[in-house]
C-alpha positions as CSV (number, residue, x, y, z in Angstrom):
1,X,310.4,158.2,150.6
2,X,309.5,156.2,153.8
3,X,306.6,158.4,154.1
4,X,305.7,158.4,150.6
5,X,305.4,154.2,151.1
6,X,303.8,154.8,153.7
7,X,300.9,157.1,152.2
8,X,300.9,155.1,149.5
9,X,300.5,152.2,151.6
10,X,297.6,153.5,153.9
11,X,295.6,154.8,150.9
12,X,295.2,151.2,149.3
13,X,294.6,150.1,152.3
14,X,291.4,152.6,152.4
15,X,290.6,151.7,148.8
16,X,290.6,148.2,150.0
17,X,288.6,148.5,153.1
18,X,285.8,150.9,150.9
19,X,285.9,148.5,148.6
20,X,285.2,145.9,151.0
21,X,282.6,147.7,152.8
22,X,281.3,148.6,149.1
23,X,280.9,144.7,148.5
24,X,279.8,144.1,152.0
25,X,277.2,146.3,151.4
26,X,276.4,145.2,147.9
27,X,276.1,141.8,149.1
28,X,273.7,142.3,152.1
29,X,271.5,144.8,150.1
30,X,271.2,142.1,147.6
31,X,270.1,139.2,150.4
32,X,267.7,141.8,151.8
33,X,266.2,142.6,147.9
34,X,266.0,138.5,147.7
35,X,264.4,138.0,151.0
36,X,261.8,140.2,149.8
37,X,261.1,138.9,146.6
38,X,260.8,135.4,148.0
39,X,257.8,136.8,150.0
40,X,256.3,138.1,147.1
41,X,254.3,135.5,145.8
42,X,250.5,134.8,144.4
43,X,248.2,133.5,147.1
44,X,244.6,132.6,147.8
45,X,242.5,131.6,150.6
46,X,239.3,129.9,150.5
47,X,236.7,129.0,153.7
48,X,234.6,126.6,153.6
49,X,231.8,126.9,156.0
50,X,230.2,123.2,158.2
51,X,226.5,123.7,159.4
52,X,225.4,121.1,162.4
53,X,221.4,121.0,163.1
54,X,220.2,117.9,165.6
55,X,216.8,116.3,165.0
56,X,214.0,115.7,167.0
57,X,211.8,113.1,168.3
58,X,208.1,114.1,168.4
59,X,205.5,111.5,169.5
60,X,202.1,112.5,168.1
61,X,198.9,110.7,169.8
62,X,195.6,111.7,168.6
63,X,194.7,115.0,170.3
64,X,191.7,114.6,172.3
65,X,191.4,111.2,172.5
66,X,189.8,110.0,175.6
67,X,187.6,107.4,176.9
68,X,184.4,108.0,178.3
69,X,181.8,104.9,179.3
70,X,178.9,106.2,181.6
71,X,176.4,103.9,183.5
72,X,178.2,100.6,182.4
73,X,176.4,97.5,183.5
74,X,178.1,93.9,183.5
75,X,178.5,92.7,180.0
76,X,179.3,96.3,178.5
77,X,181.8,96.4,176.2
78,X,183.5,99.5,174.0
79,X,186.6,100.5,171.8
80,X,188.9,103.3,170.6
81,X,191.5,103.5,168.0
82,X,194.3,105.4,168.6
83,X,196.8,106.7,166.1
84,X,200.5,107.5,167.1
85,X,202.5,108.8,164.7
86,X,205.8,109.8,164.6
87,X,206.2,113.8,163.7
88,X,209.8,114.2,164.7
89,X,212.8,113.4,161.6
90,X,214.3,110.8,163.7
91,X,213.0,107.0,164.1
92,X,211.6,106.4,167.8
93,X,210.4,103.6,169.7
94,X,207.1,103.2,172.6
95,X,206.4,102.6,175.7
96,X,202.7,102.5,177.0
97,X,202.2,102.0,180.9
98,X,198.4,103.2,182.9
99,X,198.3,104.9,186.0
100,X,194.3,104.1,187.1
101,X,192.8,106.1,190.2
102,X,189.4,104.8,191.5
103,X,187.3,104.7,194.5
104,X,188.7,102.2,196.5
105,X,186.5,99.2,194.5
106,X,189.3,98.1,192.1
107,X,186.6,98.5,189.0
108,X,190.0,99.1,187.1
109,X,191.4,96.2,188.1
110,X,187.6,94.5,187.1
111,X,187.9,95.9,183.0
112,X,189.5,93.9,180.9
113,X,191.4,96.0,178.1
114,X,192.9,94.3,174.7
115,X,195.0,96.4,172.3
116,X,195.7,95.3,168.8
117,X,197.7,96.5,166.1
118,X,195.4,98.6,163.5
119,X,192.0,100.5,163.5
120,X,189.0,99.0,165.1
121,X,186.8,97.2,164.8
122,X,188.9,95.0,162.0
123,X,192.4,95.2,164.3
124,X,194.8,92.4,164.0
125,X,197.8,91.4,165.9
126,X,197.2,91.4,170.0
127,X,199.7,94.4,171.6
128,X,198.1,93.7,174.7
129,X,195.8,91.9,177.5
130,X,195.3,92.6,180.7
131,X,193.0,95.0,182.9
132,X,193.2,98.9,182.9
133,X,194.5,98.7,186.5
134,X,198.2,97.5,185.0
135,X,200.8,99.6,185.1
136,X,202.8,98.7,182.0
137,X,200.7,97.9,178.8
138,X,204.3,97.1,177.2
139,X,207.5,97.9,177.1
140,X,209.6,99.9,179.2
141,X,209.9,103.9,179.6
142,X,213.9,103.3,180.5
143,X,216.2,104.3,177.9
144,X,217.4,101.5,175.8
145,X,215.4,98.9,173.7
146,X,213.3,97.1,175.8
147,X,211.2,93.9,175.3
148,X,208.0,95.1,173.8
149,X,208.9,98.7,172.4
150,X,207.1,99.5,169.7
151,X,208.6,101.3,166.7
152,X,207.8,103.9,164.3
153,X,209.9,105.3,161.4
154,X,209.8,109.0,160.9
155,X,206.8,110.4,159.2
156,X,205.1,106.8,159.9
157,X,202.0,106.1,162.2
158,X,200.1,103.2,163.2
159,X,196.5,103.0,164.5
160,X,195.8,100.7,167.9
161,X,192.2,99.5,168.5
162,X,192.2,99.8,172.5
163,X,189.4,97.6,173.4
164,X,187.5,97.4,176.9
165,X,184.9,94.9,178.7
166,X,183.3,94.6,182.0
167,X,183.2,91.3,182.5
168,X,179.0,89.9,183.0
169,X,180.2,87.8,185.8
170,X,181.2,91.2,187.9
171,X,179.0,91.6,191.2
172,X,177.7,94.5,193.5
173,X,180.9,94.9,194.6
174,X,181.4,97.2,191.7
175,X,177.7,98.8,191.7
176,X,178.3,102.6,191.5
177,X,181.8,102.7,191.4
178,X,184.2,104.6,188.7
179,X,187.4,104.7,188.2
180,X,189.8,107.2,185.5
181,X,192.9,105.6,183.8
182,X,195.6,107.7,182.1
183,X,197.3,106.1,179.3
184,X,201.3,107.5,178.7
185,X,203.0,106.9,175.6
186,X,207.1,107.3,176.6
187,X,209.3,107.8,173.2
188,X,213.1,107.9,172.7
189,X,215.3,107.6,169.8
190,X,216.1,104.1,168.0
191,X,219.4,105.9,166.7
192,X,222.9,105.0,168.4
193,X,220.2,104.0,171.4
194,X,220.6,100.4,172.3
């Protein structure tokens, strides 16, 4: 009867570890089956795209311009509008400064030259006076805003008269001399450019 108990014993104690196992295996199938609905769920993505273009600064001066005064005689006197315009999509500001190579007889130095703001001959406001042998008109190629800059909005232009005169008191000394003067207009950005 001992063994009979003892059988007896040992099988529930089978049942009861199959069981176990059978809920052991119930329970882990059923936090697998939940851990894979919780990843099944509606999503949706969406981009949404940044475009970056940089502007530009484009100094326009009338194409072709150039002075030309042949067989001048003390008392001479001549001018020439200029139009700079601003073609770029940013606002700039100017610079104008002359580098003048002559003959050795300082005729640049001799002409007087007068710019004013607008189209001759009916210009207004005085930009500049001095001689064509100076080497800044006004303002100041270095970046930053410098005293005497001159600004123009984009799109925008402005017409200078540049106006010239050999003086009627100038002697001999300048008798078959010539000299050539090249104007350079210097532009930079107004924006975030103190």
């Amino acid at each position: 009867m001992d063994q009979l108990t003892y059988d007896h014993a040992a099988n529930r104690r089978r049942k009861r570890r199959r069981a176990l196992v059978a809920i052991l295996l119930s329970a882990s199938l059923a936090t697998f089956g939940a851990g894979a609905m919780s990843l099944a769920v509606f999503t949706d993505t969406q981009d949404v795209n940044g475009d970056w273009s940089t502007g530009n600064i484009t100094l326009g001066v009338d194409a072709g311009v150039s002075f030309t005064a042949d067989d001048i005689l003390p008392g001479d006197d001549g001018e020439q509008t200029i139009t700079v315009s601003n073609d770029g999509t940013g606002d700039l500001r100017y610079s104008v400064s002359a580098s003048a190579t002559d003959d050795g007889s300082g005729l640049a130095d001799q002409i007087s030259l007068i710019v004013r703001e607008g189209a001759c001959p009916s210009a207004g406001a005085e930009v500049f006076n001095g001689s064509l042998g100076d080497a800044v008109l006004w303002g100041d190629a270095a970046q930053g805003d410098d005293a005497g800059d001159r600004e123009i909005a984009a799109g925008l232009d402005e017409d200078l008269c540049f106006a010239w005169e050999f003086p009627l008191e100038s002697d001999d000394t300048y008798e078959d001399s010539a000299t050539t003067v090249t104007f350079t207009f210097d532009a930079e950005q107004t924006a975030n450019n103190p």
